[in-house]
MILODO-811702 format. One line per field, with one value per residue (C-alpha): residue number from 1; residue in three letters; chain; x, y negated, z. Coordinates in steps of 0.02 Angstrom, whole numbers, plus 50000, padded with zeros to 5 digits. Example, Ala and Ser with C-alpha at 12.3 -4.5 7.8 and 13.67 -1.06 7.14 Angstrom:
REM residues 2
num: [1/2]
residu: [ALA/SER]
chaine: [A/A]
u: [50615/50684]
v: [50225/50053]
w: [50390/50357]
REM end
This chain:
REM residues 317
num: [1/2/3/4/5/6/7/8/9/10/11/12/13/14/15/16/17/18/19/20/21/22/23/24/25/26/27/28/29/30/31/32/33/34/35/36/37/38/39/40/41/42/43/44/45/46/47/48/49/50/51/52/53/54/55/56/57/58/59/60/61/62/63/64/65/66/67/68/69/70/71/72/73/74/75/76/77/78/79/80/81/82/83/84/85/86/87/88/89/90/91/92/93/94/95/96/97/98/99/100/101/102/103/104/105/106/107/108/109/110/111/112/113/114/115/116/117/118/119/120/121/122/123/124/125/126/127/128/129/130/131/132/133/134/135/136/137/138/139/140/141/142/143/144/145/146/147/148/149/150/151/152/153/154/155/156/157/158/159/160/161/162/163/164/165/166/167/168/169/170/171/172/173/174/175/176/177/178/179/180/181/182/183/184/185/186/187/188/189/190/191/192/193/194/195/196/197/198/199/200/201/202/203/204/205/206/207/208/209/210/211/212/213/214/215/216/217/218/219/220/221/222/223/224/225/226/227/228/229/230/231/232/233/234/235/236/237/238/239/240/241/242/243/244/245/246/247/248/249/250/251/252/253/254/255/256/257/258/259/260/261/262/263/264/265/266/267/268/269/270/271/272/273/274/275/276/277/278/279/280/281/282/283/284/285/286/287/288/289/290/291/292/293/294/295/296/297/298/299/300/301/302/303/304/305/306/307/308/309/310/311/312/313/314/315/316/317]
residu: [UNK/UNK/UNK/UNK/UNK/UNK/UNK/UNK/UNK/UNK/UNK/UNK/UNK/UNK/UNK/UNK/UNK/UNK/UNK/UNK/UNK/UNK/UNK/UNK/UNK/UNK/UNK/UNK/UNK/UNK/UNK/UNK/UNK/UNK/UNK/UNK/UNK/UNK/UNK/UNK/UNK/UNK/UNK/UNK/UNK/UNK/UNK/UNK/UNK/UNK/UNK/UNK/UNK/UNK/UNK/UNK/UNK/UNK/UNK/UNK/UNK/UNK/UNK/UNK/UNK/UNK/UNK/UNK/UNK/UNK/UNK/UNK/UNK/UNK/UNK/UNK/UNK/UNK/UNK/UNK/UNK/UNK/UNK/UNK/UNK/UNK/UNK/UNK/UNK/UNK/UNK/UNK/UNK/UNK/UNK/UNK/UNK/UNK/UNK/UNK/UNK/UNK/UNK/UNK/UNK/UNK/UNK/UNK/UNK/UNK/UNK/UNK/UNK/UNK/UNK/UNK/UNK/UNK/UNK/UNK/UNK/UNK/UNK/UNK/UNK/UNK/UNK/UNK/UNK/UNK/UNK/UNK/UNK/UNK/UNK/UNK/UNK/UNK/UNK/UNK/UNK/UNK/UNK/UNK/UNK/UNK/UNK/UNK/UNK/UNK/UNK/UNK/UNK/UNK/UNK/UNK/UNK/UNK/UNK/UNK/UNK/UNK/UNK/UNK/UNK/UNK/UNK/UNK/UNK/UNK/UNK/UNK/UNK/UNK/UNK/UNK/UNK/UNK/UNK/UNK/UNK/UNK/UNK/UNK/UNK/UNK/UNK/UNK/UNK/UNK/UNK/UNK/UNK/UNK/UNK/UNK/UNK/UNK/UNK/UNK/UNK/UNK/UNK/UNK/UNK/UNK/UNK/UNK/UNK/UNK/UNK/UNK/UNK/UNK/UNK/UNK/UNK/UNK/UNK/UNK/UNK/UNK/UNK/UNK/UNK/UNK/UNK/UNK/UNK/UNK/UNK/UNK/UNK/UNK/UNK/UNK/UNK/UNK/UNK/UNK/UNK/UNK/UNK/UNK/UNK/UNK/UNK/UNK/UNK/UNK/UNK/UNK/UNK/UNK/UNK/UNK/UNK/UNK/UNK/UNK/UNK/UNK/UNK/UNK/UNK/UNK/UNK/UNK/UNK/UNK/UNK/UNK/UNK/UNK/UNK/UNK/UNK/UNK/UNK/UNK/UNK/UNK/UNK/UNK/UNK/UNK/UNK/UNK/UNK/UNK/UNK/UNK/UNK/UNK/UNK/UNK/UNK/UNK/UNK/UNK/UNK/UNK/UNK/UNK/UNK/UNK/UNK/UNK/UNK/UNK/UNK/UNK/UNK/UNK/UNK/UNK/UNK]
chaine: [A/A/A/A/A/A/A/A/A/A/A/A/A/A/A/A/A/A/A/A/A/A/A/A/A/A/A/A/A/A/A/A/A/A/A/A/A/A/A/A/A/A/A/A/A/A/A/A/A/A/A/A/A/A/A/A/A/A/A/A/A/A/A/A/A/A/A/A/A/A/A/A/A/A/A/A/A/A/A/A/A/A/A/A/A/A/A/A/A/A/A/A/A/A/A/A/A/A/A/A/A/A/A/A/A/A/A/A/A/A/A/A/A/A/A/A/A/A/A/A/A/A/A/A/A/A/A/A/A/A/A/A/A/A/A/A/A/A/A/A/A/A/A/A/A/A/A/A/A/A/A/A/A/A/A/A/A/A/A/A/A/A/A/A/A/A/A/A/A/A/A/A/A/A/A/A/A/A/A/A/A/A/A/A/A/A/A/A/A/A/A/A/A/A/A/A/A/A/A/A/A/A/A/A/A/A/A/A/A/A/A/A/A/A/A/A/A/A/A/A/A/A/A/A/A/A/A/A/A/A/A/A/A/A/A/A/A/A/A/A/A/A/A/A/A/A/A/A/A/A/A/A/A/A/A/A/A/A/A/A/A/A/A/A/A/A/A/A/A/A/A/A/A/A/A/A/A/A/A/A/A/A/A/A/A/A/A/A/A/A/A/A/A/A/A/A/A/A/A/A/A/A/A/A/A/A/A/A/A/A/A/A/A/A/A/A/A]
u: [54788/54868/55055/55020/54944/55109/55220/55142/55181/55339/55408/55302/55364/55537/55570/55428/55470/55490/55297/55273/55414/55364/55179/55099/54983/54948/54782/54777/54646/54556/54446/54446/54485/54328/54233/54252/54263/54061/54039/54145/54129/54268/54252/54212/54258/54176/54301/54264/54183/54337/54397/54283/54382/54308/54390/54282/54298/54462/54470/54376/54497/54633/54576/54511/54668/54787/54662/54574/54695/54592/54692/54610/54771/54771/54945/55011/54936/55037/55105/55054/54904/54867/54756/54836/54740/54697/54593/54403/54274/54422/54393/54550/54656/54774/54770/54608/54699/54740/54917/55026/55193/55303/55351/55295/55340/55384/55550/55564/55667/55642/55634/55642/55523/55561/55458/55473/55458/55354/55220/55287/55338/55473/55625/55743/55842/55836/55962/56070/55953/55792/55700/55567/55377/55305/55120/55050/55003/54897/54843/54691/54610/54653/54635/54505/54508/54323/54274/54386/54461/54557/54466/54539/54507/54383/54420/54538/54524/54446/54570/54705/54629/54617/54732/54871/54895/54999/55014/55137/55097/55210/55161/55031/55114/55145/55123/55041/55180/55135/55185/55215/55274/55307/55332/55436/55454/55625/55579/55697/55588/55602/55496/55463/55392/55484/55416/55263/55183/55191/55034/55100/54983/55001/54859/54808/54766/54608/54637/54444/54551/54499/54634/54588/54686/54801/54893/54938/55042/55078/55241/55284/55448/55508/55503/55612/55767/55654/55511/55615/55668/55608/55713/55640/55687/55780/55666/55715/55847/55821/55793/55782/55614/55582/55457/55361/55199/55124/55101/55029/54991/54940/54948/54911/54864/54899/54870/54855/54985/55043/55015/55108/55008/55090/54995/55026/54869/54713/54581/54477/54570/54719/54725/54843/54989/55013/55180/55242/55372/55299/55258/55096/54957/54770/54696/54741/54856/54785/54964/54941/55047/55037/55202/55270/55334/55446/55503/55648/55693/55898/56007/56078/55901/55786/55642/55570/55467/55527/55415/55410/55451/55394/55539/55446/55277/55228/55121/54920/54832]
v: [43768/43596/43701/43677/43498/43445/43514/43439/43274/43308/43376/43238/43097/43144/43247/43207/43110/42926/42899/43000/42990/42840/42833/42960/42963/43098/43106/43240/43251/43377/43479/43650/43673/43592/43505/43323/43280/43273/43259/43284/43476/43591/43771/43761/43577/43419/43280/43073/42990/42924/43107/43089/42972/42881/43012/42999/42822/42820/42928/42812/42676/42780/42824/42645/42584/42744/42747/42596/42449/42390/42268/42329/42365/42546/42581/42460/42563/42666/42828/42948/42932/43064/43144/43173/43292/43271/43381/43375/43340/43282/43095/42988/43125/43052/43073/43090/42949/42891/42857/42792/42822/42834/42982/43175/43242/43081/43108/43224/43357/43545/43606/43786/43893/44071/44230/44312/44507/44453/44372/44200/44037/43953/43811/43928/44063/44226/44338/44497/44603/44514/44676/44702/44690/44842/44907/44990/44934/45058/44996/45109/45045/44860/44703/44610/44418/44408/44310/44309/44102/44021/44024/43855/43757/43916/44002/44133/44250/44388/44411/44394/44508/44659/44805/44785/44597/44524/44335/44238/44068/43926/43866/43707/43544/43414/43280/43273/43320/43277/43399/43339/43428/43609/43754/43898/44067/44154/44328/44494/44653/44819/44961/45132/45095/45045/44904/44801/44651/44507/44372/44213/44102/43957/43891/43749/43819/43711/43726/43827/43974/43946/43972/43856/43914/43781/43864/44061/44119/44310/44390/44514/44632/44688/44502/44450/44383/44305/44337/44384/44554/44699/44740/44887/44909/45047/45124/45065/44945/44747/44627/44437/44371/44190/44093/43917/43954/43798/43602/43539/43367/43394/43304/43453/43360/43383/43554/43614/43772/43789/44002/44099/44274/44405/44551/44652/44659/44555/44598/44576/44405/44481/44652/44782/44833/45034/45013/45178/45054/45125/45009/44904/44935/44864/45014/45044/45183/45346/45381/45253/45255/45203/45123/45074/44878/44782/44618/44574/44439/44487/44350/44440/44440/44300/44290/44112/43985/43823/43665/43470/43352/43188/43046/42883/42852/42788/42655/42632/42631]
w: [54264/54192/54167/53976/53967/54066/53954/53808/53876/53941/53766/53668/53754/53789/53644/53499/53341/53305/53332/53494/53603/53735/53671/53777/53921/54042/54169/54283/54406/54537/54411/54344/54139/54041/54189/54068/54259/54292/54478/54612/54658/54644/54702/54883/54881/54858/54827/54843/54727/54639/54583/54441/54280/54131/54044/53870/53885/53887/53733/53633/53683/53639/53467/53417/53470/53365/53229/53187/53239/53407/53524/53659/53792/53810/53738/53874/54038/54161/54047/54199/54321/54443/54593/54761/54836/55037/55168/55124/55273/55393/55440/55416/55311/55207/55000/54891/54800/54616/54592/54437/54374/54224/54197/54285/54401/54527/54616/54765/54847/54803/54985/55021/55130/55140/55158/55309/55357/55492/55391/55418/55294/55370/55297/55406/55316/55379/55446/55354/55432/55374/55333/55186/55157/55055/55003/54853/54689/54602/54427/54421/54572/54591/54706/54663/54589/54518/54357/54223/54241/54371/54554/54608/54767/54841/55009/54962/55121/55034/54906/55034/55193/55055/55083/54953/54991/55071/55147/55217/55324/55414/55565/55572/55520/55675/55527/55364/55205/55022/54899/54719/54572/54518/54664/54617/54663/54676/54740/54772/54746/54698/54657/54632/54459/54300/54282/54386/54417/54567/54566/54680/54754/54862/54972/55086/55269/55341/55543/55538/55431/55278/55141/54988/54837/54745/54622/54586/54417/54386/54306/54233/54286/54127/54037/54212/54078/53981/53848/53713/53766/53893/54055/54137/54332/54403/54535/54708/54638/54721/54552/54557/54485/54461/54397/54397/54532/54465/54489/54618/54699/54876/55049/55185/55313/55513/55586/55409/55359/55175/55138/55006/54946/54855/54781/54633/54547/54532/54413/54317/54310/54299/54176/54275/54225/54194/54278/54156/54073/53909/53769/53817/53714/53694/53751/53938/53961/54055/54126/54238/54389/54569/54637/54799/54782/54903/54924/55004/55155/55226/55189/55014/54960/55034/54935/54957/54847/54809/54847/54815/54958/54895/54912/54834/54839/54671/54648/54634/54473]
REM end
């Protein structure tokens, strides 16, 4: 996940001291967390050659330049350079590309898609009567998201055709769409429990079904005003949760479908939550309680995630 490299740029840059503010540089690319970019599989993917970046080169430039004196150049390349993912194995599918800017996230519209009772993803709001989605999240016997780091671009079908899951998918694109920036998840749920989880996740939908995962980010009910306090739910009551999904830089390309998956448990990725509303503890509770959860889609409560509709296309590197 690249939610905490980002951040550090955007606060260094924009908000550092004398010495930082304008000086940094940000690469993001396709790779999972400590790859150093070797090679040019990811998950079930295997990206073009150019996915993989002289990334310890760079570093060297960078600190012979900050730390010895070197006129080398480095300080005067593009602040920002990053991967726009495309479709693998589809012949003429736009993205797969390098692309530089000056700042992160590039402009672009947040667009709305919202969830819909029916299973759907759709830019159309729904109606008063929009209905609800419900299943079970029981904290003693769990969904499954195997391995203990982030499963990123692999098919995500299993996780998502398990019982307690539940996904919701537009219909295929006439044209290809690029997504870039940070998608956000406004959600209306209730539940029978005090206090619960809800795991987002946001895939790319190849025409041949498979779902490869993008981005997913969990959150907790009870830190829903923020991480300084505890608000526990009132059982049944509709509560607003939202919360940044992730960033993303994507073109899903023609006859693809964006999917949104909402479950509340994952492990052993994800450790459950007890859902008593009791004080969390290291050692897992043996109250544990099965609740009921339901997210809302009428018009007072459309739950819906929020998504980047490029406006600009940046320039190459």
């Amino acid at each position: 996940m690249n939610q905490g490299s980002i951040a550090s740029f955007r606060g260094r840059q924009h908000q550092g001291g004398p010495n930082s503010r304008g000086q940094q540089q940000l690469i993001i690319g396709p790779w999972l967390h400590g790859r150093l970019n070797k090679g040019s599989r990811v998950g079930d993917l295997i990206y073009p050659e150019n996915a993989t970046w002289p990334e310890l080169e760079h570093m060297v430039r960078w600190f012979d330049h900050y730390l010895k004196g070197a006129d080398n150049g480095v300080e005067k390349e593009s602040a920002v350079r990053y991967y726009v993912m495309g479709a693998i194995g589809e012949e003429g599918a736009p993205g797969n590309v390098w692309r530089a800017a000056a700042d992160f996230p590039p402009k672009a519209s947040m667009t709305p898609l919202f969830l819909q009772a029916s299973g759907g993803l759709s830019g159309k709001s729904p109606g008063a009567d929009g209905g609800s989605t419900s299943y079970t999240s029981d904290p003693l016997h769990p969904v499954e998201i195997p391995g203990t780091a982030f499963p990123g671009a692999k098919d995500a079908r299993a996780f998502e055709q398990q019982a307690e899951v539940r996904t919701f998918t537009a219909e295929p694109l006439a044209e290809p769409v690029e997504r870039t920036g940070r998608v956000r998840a406004e959600l209306f749920v209730s539940s029978t429990a005090k206090d619960t989880d809800f795991l987002v996740r946001v895939s790319d939908v190849y025409p041949d079904g498979r779902s490869i995962l993008i981005c997913d980010y969990p959150w907790r009910a009870r830190y829903r005003e923020g991480l300084d306090h505890e608000a526990l739910l009132t059982p049944g009551e509709p509560v607003k949760l939202a919360f940044d999904v992730g960033w993303i830089s994507q073109i899903f390309n023609k006859g693809h479908k964006i999917r949104v998956t909402i479950a509340s448990t994952g492990a052993p990725l994800y450790e459950p939550n007890p859902q008593t509303g009791e004080p969390l503890t290291i050692e897992f509770p043996k109250n544990a309680m099965k609740a009921i959860n339901t997210i809302h889609h009428g018009a007072k409560h459309a739950s819906r995630i929020l998504v980047p509709l490029a406006v600009a296309t940046p320039r190459s590197p």
